[in-house]
C-alpha positions, 0 to 999 in steps of 0.5 A: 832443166838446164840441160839441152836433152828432152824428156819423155816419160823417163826417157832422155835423148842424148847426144854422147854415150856417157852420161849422168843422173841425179834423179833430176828432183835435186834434194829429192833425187839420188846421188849422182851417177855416170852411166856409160852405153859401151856399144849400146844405143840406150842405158837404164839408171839403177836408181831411178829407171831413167833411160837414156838413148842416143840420138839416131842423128848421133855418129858414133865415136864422133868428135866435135 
């Protein structure tokens, strides 16, 4: 993957509370969708139950 997040049975550590998925089996996947956490730490793909959580080291609202 081309990506610098790490998988763990369907669970994505991310570093920014929007995100997108694409099911990650390219033609085999599903459309392409952003996901947006809010105020959460972790937000679940509708179309392929991904998770994706926010890395504990992450601040929030941070900005490079």
């Amino acid at each position: 993957m081309s990506n610098p997040e790490s998988h763990d049975d369907d669970i994505v550590i991310v570093s920014t509370t929007r995100v997108a998925c694409d099911g990650g089996g390219g033609a085999l996947g599903h459309p392409k969708t952003y996901l947006d956490m809010g105020s959460d730490t972790s937000v679940t793909c509708k179309y392929c139950d991904r998770e994706f959580r926010l890395d504990p080291k992450t601040v929030p609202g941070g900005h490079h």
